[in-house]
C-alpha positions in Angstrom: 12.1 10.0 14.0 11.9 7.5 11.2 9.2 4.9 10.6 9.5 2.2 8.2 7.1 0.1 7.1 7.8 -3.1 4.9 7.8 -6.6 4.4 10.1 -9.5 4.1 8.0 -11.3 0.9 7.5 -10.2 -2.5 4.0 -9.6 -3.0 0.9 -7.6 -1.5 0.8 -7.7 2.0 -1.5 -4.1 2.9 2.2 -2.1 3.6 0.2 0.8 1.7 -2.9 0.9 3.9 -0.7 0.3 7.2 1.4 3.2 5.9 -1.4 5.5 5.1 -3.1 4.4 8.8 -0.1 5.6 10.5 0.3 8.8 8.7 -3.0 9.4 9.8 -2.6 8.4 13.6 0.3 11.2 13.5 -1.3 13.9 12.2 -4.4 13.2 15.1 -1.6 13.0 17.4 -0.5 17.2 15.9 2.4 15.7 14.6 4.0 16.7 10.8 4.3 13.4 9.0 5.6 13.0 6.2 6.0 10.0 3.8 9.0 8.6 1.4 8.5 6.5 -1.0 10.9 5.1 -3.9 8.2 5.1 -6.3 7.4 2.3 -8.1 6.8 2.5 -11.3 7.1 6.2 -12.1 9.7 8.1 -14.0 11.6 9.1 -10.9 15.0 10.8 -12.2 17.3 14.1 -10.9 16.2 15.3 -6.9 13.8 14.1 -4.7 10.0 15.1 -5.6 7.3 16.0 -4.0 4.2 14.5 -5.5 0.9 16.5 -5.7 -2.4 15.2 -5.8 -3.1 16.0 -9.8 0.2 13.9 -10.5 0.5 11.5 -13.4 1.0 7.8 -11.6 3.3 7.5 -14.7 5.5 9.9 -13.3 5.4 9.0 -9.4 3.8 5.9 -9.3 0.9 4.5 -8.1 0.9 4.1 -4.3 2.9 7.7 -3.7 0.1 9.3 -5.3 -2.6 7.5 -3.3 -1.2 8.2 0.0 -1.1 11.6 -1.1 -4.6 12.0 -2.2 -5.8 9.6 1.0 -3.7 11.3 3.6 -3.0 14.8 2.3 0.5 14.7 4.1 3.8 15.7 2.2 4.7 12.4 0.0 8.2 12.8 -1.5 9.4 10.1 -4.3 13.4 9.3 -4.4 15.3 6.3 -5.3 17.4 7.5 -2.8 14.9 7.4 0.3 17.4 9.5 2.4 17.4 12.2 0.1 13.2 12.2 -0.2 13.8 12.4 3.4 15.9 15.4 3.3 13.4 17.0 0.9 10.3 16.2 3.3 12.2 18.0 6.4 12.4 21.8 3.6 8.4 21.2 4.2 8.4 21.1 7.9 8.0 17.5 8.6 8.8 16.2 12.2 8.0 12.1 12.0 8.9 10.5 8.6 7.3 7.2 7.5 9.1 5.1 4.9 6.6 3.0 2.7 8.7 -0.4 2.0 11.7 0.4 2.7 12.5 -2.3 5.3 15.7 -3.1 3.0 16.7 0.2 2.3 19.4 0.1 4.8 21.1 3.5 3.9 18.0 4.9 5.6 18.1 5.3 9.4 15.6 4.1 11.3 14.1 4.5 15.3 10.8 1.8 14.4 10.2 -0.9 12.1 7.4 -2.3 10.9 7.0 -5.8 9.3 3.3 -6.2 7.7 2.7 -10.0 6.9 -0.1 -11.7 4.8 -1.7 -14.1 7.4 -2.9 -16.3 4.8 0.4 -17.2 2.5 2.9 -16.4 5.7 6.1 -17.2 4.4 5.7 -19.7 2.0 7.8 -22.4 1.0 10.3 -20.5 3.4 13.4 -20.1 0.3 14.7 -16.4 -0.6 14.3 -15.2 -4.0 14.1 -16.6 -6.6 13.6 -19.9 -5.1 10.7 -18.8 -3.3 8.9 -15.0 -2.1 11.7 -14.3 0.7 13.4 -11.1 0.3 15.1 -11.7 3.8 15.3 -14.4 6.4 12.9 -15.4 8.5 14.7 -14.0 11.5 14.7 -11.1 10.0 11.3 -10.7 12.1 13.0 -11.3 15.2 15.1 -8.1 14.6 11.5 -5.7 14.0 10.1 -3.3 16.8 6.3 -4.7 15.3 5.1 -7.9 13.2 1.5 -6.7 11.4 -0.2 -10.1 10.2 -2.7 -9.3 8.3 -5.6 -11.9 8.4 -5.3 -15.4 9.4 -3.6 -15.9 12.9 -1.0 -14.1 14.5 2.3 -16.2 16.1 3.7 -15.2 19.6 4.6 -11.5 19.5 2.4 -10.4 16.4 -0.2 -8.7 16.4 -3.1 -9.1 14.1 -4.7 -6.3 11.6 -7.4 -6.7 9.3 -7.8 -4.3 6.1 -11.6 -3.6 5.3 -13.1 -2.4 2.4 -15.5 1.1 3.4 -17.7 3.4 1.4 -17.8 2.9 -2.6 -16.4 6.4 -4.2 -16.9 7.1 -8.0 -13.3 8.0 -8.9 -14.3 11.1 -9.7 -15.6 11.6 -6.0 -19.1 12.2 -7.6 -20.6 9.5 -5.5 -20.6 7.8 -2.5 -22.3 5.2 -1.1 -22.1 1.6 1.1 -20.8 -1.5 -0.4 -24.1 -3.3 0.6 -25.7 -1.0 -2.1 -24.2 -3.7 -5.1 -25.3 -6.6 -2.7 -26.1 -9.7 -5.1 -25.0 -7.4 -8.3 -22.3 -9.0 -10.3 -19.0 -7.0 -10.5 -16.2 -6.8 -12.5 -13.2 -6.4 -9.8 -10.1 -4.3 -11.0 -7.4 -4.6 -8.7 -3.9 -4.1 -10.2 -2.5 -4.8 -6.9 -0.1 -7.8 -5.2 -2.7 -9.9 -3.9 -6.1 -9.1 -5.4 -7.4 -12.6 -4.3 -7.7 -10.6 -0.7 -9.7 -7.7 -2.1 -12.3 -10.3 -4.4 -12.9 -12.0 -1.3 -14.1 -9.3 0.6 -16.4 -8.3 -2.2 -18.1 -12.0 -2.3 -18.2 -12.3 1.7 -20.2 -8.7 1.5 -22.9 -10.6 -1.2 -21.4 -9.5 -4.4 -20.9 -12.0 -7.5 -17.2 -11.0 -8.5 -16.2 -11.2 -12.1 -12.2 -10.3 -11.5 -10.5 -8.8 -14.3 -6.5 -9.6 -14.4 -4.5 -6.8 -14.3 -0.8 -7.2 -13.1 0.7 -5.2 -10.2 0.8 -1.8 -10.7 -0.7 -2.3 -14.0 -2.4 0.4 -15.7 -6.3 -0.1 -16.4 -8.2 1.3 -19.1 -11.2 2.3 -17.7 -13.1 3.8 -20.9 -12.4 0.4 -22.8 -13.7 -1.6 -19.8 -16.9 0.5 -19.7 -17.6 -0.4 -23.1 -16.9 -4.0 -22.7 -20.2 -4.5 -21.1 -22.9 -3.4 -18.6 -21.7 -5.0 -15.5 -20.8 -2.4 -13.0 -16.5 -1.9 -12.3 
Protein backbone atom coordinates (compact mmCIF):
# COMPACT_ATOMS: atom_id res chain seq x y z
CA UNK A 1 0.00 0.00 0.00
CA UNK A 2 0.87 3.63 -0.83
CA UNK A 3 0.35 6.68 1.38
CA UNK A 4 0.60 10.02 0.21
CA UNK A 5 0.72 12.93 2.03
CA UNK A 6 0.47 16.48 0.39
CA UNK A 7 -1.14 19.58 0.00
CA UNK A 8 -2.99 21.64 -2.58
CA UNK A 9 -1.14 25.28 -1.63
CA UNK A 10 2.32 26.29 -1.97
CA UNK A 11 3.73 26.89 1.21
CA UNK A 12 4.27 25.17 4.79
CA UNK A 13 1.48 23.45 5.85
CA UNK A 14 3.26 20.52 8.61
CA UNK A 15 3.24 17.70 5.45
CA UNK A 16 6.72 16.82 7.06
CA UNK A 17 5.68 16.28 10.71
CA UNK A 18 2.26 14.55 9.49
CA UNK A 19 4.62 12.37 7.37
CA UNK A 20 7.10 11.57 10.01
CA UNK A 21 3.79 10.83 12.58
CA UNK A 22 2.60 8.26 10.33
CA UNK A 23 5.83 6.55 9.68
CA UNK A 24 5.88 6.25 13.22
CA UNK A 25 2.26 4.96 13.81
CA UNK A 26 3.37 2.07 11.23
CA UNK A 27 6.31 0.94 12.65
CA UNK A 28 4.16 0.63 16.39
CA UNK A 29 1.68 -1.04 14.34
CA UNK A 30 5.10 -3.97 13.21
CA UNK A 31 4.71 -2.71 9.93
CA UNK A 32 7.97 -1.84 7.42
CA UNK A 33 7.40 1.75 6.31
CA UNK A 34 9.19 3.24 4.27
CA UNK A 35 9.31 6.90 2.95
CA UNK A 36 9.84 8.63 -0.79
CA UNK A 37 10.62 11.76 -1.21
CA UNK A 38 11.64 13.89 -4.39
CA UNK A 39 14.06 15.70 -2.51
CA UNK A 40 14.05 19.15 -2.45
CA UNK A 41 16.80 20.88 -2.83
CA UNK A 42 19.47 18.26 -3.00
CA UNK A 43 21.63 17.11 -5.87
CA UNK A 44 19.38 14.19 -6.76
CA UNK A 45 20.74 12.77 -10.23
CA UNK A 46 21.17 8.82 -11.74
CA UNK A 47 18.88 5.91 -9.49
CA UNK A 48 16.94 6.30 -6.63
CA UNK A 49 18.92 6.84 -3.22
CA UNK A 50 18.68 5.93 -0.12
CA UNK A 51 19.63 8.61 2.36
CA UNK A 52 21.58 7.89 5.55
CA UNK A 53 21.50 9.71 8.63
CA UNK A 54 25.25 11.41 8.16
CA UNK A 55 23.99 12.75 4.67
CA UNK A 56 24.91 16.18 3.33
CA UNK A 57 21.26 18.07 3.05
CA UNK A 58 23.05 19.46 -0.04
CA UNK A 59 22.94 16.28 -1.54
CA UNK A 60 19.33 14.91 -0.37
CA UNK A 61 17.74 17.72 0.90
CA UNK A 62 16.52 18.96 3.92
CA UNK A 63 13.28 17.16 5.00
CA UNK A 64 14.49 13.53 3.56
CA UNK A 65 17.28 13.69 5.84
CA UNK A 66 15.11 14.76 8.89
CA UNK A 67 12.67 12.05 8.53
CA UNK A 68 15.45 9.81 8.37
CA UNK A 69 17.25 10.91 11.48
CA UNK A 70 13.53 11.42 13.35
CA UNK A 71 12.05 8.17 12.23
CA UNK A 72 14.97 5.83 11.50
CA UNK A 73 12.84 4.23 8.65
CA UNK A 74 14.30 3.63 5.03
CA UNK A 75 13.95 7.27 3.25
CA UNK A 76 14.75 6.93 -0.47
CA UNK A 77 15.18 10.35 -2.68
CA UNK A 78 13.98 10.14 -6.56
CA UNK A 79 12.64 12.57 -8.87
CA UNK A 80 10.89 9.80 -10.05
CA UNK A 81 8.87 8.86 -6.77
CA UNK A 82 7.99 5.38 -8.40
CA UNK A 83 11.33 4.44 -8.82
CA UNK A 84 12.39 5.53 -4.96
CA UNK A 85 9.57 3.35 -4.41
CA UNK A 86 10.93 0.43 -6.18
CA UNK A 87 14.23 1.07 -4.36
CA UNK A 88 12.44 1.08 -0.79
CA UNK A 89 10.68 -2.44 -1.61
CA UNK A 90 15.03 -4.05 -2.32
CA UNK A 91 14.98 -2.94 1.64
CA UNK A 92 11.98 -4.92 2.74
CA UNK A 93 9.41 -2.22 3.06
CA UNK A 94 5.68 -3.35 3.15
CA UNK A 95 3.65 0.36 3.58
CA UNK A 96 5.25 3.25 1.57
CA UNK A 97 4.49 6.92 2.50
CA UNK A 98 5.02 9.54 -0.17
CA UNK A 99 5.97 13.04 1.47
CA UNK A 100 4.23 15.63 -1.02
CA UNK A 101 3.53 13.95 -3.62
CA UNK A 102 -0.29 14.58 -3.90
CA UNK A 103 0.56 15.68 -7.69
CA UNK A 104 2.80 13.23 -8.55
CA UNK A 105 0.25 11.29 -10.39
CA UNK A 106 2.60 8.64 -12.01
CA UNK A 107 2.68 7.25 -8.41
CA UNK A 108 -0.17 4.91 -7.42
CA UNK A 109 -1.87 5.50 -4.56
CA UNK A 110 -4.54 3.33 -1.92
CA UNK A 111 -4.77 6.81 0.70
CA UNK A 112 -4.36 10.30 0.38
CA UNK A 113 -3.75 12.77 2.62
CA UNK A 114 -4.42 16.56 2.20
CA UNK A 115 -2.59 18.58 5.30
CA UNK A 116 -4.09 22.22 5.27
CA UNK A 117 -2.91 25.39 7.21
CA UNK A 118 -6.04 26.36 9.28
CA UNK A 119 -4.99 29.81 9.53
CA UNK A 120 -4.30 30.99 5.61
CA UNK A 121 -6.87 28.01 4.21
CA UNK A 122 -6.94 28.58 0.73
CA UNK A 123 -6.39 32.05 0.18
CA UNK A 124 -7.54 34.24 -2.32
CA UNK A 125 -8.83 30.88 -3.88
CA UNK A 126 -6.75 31.52 -7.61
CA UNK A 127 -4.16 28.65 -8.79
CA UNK A 128 -0.68 29.58 -9.29
CA UNK A 129 0.63 32.18 -9.98
CA UNK A 130 -2.40 34.11 -9.41
CA UNK A 131 -2.55 32.97 -6.04
CA UNK A 132 -1.05 29.68 -3.62
CA UNK A 133 -3.30 26.94 -5.43
CA UNK A 134 -1.57 24.17 -6.86
CA UNK A 135 -4.95 22.37 -7.61
CA UNK A 136 -8.63 23.20 -7.28
CA UNK A 137 -10.43 23.39 -4.36
CA UNK A 138 -12.40 20.23 -5.16
CA UNK A 139 -9.46 18.74 -5.36
CA UNK A 140 -10.28 18.02 -1.43
CA UNK A 141 -13.36 16.46 -2.20
CA UNK A 142 -11.46 13.70 -4.15
CA UNK A 143 -8.93 12.87 -0.63
CA UNK A 144 -9.51 9.81 1.66
CA UNK A 145 -8.34 12.56 4.74
CA UNK A 146 -8.36 16.59 4.99
CA UNK A 147 -5.56 17.41 8.04
CA UNK A 148 -6.27 21.22 8.98
CA UNK A 149 -3.74 22.20 10.92
CA UNK A 150 -4.79 24.92 13.51
CA UNK A 151 -7.66 27.17 13.15
CA UNK A 152 -11.06 25.32 12.53
CA UNK A 153 -11.80 22.37 10.67
CA UNK A 154 -14.85 22.41 7.77
CA UNK A 155 -17.33 19.45 7.59
CA UNK A 156 -15.28 16.27 6.99
CA UNK A 157 -11.85 17.53 8.30
CA UNK A 158 -10.33 16.81 10.94
CA UNK A 159 -8.21 18.96 13.04
CA UNK A 160 -4.32 18.45 14.05
CA UNK A 161 -2.18 20.63 15.92
CA UNK A 162 1.79 20.48 15.59
CA UNK A 163 3.60 21.22 19.04
CA UNK A 164 6.88 22.15 19.74
CA UNK A 165 8.53 19.32 22.63
CA UNK A 166 11.88 19.09 24.28
CA UNK A 167 14.80 21.67 23.17
CA UNK A 168 17.82 19.27 21.63
CA UNK A 169 21.31 20.84 21.09
CA UNK A 170 21.92 19.80 17.50
CA UNK A 171 24.49 17.90 18.47
CA UNK A 172 22.07 15.87 20.78
CA UNK A 173 24.37 17.04 23.75
CA UNK A 174 21.42 18.44 25.59
CA UNK A 175 18.09 18.22 26.24
CA UNK A 176 15.84 19.98 28.07
CA UNK A 177 11.95 21.65 28.29
CA UNK A 178 11.10 24.74 26.32
CA UNK A 179 9.85 26.41 29.63
CA UNK A 180 13.63 26.37 30.56
CA UNK A 181 14.11 29.80 28.00
CA UNK A 182 10.80 31.12 29.52
CA UNK A 183 11.09 35.16 29.35
CA UNK A 184 14.69 34.71 27.57
CA UNK A 185 14.89 36.47 24.25
CA UNK A 186 15.59 34.14 21.18
CA UNK A 187 16.77 34.40 18.01
CA UNK A 188 14.26 31.91 15.96
CA UNK A 189 15.89 30.15 12.80
CA UNK A 190 13.29 28.53 10.86
CA UNK A 191 14.12 28.09 7.14
CA UNK A 192 10.86 26.66 6.72
CA UNK A 193 7.34 27.56 4.66
CA UNK A 194 5.56 29.23 7.36
CA UNK A 195 7.87 30.15 10.18
CA UNK A 196 5.21 32.66 11.50
CA UNK A 197 3.53 29.23 13.02
CA UNK A 198 6.75 28.10 14.68
CA UNK A 199 7.58 31.98 16.31
CA UNK A 200 4.20 31.86 17.66
CA UNK A 201 4.48 28.88 19.54
CA UNK A 202 7.78 30.14 21.04
CA UNK A 203 5.98 33.61 22.30
CA UNK A 204 2.67 31.72 23.58
CA UNK A 205 5.27 29.41 25.66
CA UNK A 206 6.82 33.00 27.30
CA UNK A 207 9.74 33.48 25.02
CA UNK A 208 10.66 37.07 23.53
CA UNK A 209 11.34 35.94 19.77
CA UNK A 210 13.89 37.78 17.72
CA UNK A 211 13.14 35.83 14.22
CA UNK A 212 15.98 35.66 11.87
CA UNK A 213 14.76 35.44 8.01
CA UNK A 214 15.97 32.68 6.33
CA UNK A 215 14.07 31.48 3.10
CA UNK A 216 12.65 27.95 2.68
CA UNK A 217 15.03 25.43 2.69
CA UNK A 218 17.56 27.94 3.19
CA UNK A 219 20.80 27.08 4.47
CA UNK A 220 21.81 28.79 7.94
CA UNK A 221 25.16 29.56 9.17
CA UNK A 222 25.16 28.64 12.52
CA UNK A 223 28.90 29.58 13.49
CA UNK A 224 28.40 33.17 11.95
CA UNK A 225 25.06 33.48 13.91
CA UNK A 226 26.85 32.55 17.23
CA UNK A 227 29.14 35.28 16.81
CA UNK A 228 26.58 37.75 16.00
CA UNK A 229 25.63 38.08 19.56
CA UNK A 230 24.86 36.46 22.94
CA UNK A 231 21.15 35.86 22.56
CA UNK A 232 20.51 32.19 22.59
CA UNK A 233 19.52 30.43 18.77
Amino acid sequence: PVIVVGNITVGGTGKTPVTAWLAGLCRDAGLRPGIVSRGYGGRQSGSARLVGADDDAADVGDEPLLLRRQTGVPVCVHPDRVAAGRRLLEEGVNVIIADDGLQHYRLHRDLEIVVLDGERRLGNGFLLPAGPLREGAGRLRTADLVLVNGGRGGQGEFVMESRIGRLRALDASVHCALEVLRGQEVRAVAGIGNPGRFHAQLAAAGLRVEPVPVPDHGRVDLPALARAGSVPI
